[in-house]
N, C-alpha and C positions, 0 to 999 in steps of 0.2 A: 520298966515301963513308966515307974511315978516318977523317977529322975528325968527322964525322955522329956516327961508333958511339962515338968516343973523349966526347963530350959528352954521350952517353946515359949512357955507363957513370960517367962523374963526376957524374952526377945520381942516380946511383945506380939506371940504370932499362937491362937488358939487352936484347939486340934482340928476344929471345922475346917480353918484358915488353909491349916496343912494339909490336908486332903482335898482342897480345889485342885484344879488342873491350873495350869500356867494358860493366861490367857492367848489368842492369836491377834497377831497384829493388823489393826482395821485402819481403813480410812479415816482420818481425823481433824479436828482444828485446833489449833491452839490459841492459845493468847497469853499474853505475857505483859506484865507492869513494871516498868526495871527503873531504879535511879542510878544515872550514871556519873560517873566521875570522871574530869578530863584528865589526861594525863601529858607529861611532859611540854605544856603549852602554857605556863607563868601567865602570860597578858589574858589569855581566855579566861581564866582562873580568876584573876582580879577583876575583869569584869562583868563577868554572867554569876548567874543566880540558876541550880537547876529543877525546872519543875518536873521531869518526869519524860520518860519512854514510852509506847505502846507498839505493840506489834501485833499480827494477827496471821496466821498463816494455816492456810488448806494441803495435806500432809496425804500422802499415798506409799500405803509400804509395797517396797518391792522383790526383796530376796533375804531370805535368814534374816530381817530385821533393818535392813537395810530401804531406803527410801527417800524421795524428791517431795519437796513442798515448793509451794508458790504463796506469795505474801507481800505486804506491804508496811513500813515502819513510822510512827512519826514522833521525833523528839522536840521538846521546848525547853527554851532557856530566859531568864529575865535579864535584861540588861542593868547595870549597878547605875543611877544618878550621880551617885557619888567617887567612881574611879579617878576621876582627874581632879585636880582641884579648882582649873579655872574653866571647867568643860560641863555643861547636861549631858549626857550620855544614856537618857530612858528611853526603852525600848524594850523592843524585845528579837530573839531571833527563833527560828523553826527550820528544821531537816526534814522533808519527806526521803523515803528510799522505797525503792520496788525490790525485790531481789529474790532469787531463787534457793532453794536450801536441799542437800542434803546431809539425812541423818541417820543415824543408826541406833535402835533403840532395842533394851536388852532388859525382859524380867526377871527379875532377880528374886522372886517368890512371887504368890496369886495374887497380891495387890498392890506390889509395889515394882517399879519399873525405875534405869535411867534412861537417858537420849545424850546422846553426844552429838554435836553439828557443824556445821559451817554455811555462810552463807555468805552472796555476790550476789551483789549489784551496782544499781545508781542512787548517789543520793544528791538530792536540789536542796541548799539552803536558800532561805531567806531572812536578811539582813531589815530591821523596821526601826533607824536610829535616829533618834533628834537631832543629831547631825548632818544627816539628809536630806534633800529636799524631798527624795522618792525611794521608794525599797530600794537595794541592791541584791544581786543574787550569785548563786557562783555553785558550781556542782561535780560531782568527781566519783571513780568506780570506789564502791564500799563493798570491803572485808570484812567478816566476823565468825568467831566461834564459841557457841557455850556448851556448856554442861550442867545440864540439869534431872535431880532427881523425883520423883515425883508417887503420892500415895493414891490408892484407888480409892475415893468414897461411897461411889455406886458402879454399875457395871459397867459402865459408860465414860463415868465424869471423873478424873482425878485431878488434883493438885500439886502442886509441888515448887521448889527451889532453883532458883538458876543463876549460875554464875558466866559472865559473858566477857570476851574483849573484842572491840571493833575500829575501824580506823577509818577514812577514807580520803581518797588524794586529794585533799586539796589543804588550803593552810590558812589559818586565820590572820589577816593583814590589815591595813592601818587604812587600808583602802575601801573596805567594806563599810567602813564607817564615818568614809569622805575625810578622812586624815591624811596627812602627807605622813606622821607617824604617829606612834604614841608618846604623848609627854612622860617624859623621866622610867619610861620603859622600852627602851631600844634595846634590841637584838634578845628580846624574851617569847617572840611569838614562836610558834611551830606549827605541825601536822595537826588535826584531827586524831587523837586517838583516844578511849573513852574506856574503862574500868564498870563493867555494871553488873549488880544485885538486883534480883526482881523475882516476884510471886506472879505465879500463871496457873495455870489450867489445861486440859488437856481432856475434848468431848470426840468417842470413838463414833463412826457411822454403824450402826447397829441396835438391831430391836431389843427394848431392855426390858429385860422381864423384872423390873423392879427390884430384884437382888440387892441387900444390902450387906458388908461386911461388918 
C-alpha cells in the first residue's frame, strides 16, 4: 500500500484525488487565447505582425462524451510599414468566423480531462491598408481541429492547453491591398492556413458547491 500511495503522489495525484469519482459531462463554455502562426503563405508572413486569436464557444454534451458547440472567433494581425521598400503598407487586418463544433471529451482521472474537435464555418476578413482608399473584404468556409488538454481547478472551472490547425478558402492577394502585385515577391502568396498554441478555460453549467482539489 506505501508503494501504491508513493506512485500516486509522484504522479502528482493524492489519495483524496483518487477516490473522487470521474466527473459527468455538463453543459459548458469555453474560451480560448491562441497565437497563431501562418503557414505556407511567404507574402502573409512578411507582411503582418500577429496579435492574437480569441474564441468563445457554448458547448452541450451529447452521447459517451461526445457533443456540439456553437461560437464565434475573432483573430488580429498588424500590418508591417516596412514590407516594401518604396510602399506605406500600415494597417491592419481582422477575421471574424461564426462556426459550429463538434467534440469529444474524455476524463482521464477526477480533474483532469482532454477534448478533441473540429470546427466549420464562415469566416469575413477585413483588409484596413494605407493603400486603400476604403476597407476591402473577402470571406470563405473555415476548417479547424484542436486538441486540447485541460486541469480542474474548482468543480466547475478548469484550464488547460491547446494545440490547433485551421485554414480557410480563401487566399491572400495583391488585391486586397489595391496592388496589381507585390513588389519583388511574386508567386509567394497562398491559402490561409494558420498553426496555433493557446491557453483557455473551460466553465461547466452546474451548482458548485465550492470543492476545491
Amino acid at each position: 500500500m506505501r508503494a501504491v500511495a508513493v506512485v500516486l503522489l509522484l504522479c502528482g495525484i493524492t489519495p483524496a484525488m483518487a477516490q473522487k469519482k470521474i466527473p459527468e459531462h455538463k453543459p459548458t463554455v469555453q474560451g480560448t487565447f491562441f497565437l497563431p502562426t501562418a503557414l505556407d503563405n511567404k507574402m502573409f508572413t512578411v507582411l503582418t505582425s500577429p496579435l492574437g486569436e480569441g474564441e468563445l464557444f457554448v458547448q452541450i454534451p451529447l452521447w459517451k462524451g461526445f457533443g456540439i458547440g456553437l461560437g464565434a472567433k475573432v483573430m488580429g494581425w498588424d500590418l508591417k510599414n516596412n514590407a516594401f521598400s518604396q510602399l506605406d503598407t500600415h494597417g491592419d487586418a481582422s477575421r471574424w468566423t461564426g462556426a459550429l463544433k463538434v467534440q469529444y471529451a474524455h476524463y482521464t482521472g477526477p480533474i483532469t480531462f482532454y477534448e478533441a474537435a473540429v470546427r466549420a464555418g464562415y469566416s469575413r476578413w477585413t483588409w484596413d491598408c494605407s493603400t486603400c482608399e476604403s476597407n476591402t473584404f473577402q470571406g470563405g468556409i473555415h476548417l479547424a481541429g484542436t486538441f486540447g488538454y485541460y486541469v480542474h481547478a474548482s468543480k466547475n472551472l478548469a484550464f488547460g492547453i491547446i494545440l490547433g490547425y485551421g485554414t480557410d478558402a480563401a487566399r491572400f492577394t495583391p488585391d486586397l491591398l489595391c496592388l496589381n502585385d507585390f513588389p519583388g515577391y511574386e508567386g509567394m502568396t497562398g491559402p490561409y492556413r494558420f498553426f496555433t498554441v493557446g491557453l483557455g478555460f473551460s466553465t461547466r453549467f452546474e451548482k458548485d458547491s465550492e470543492e476545491r482539489w
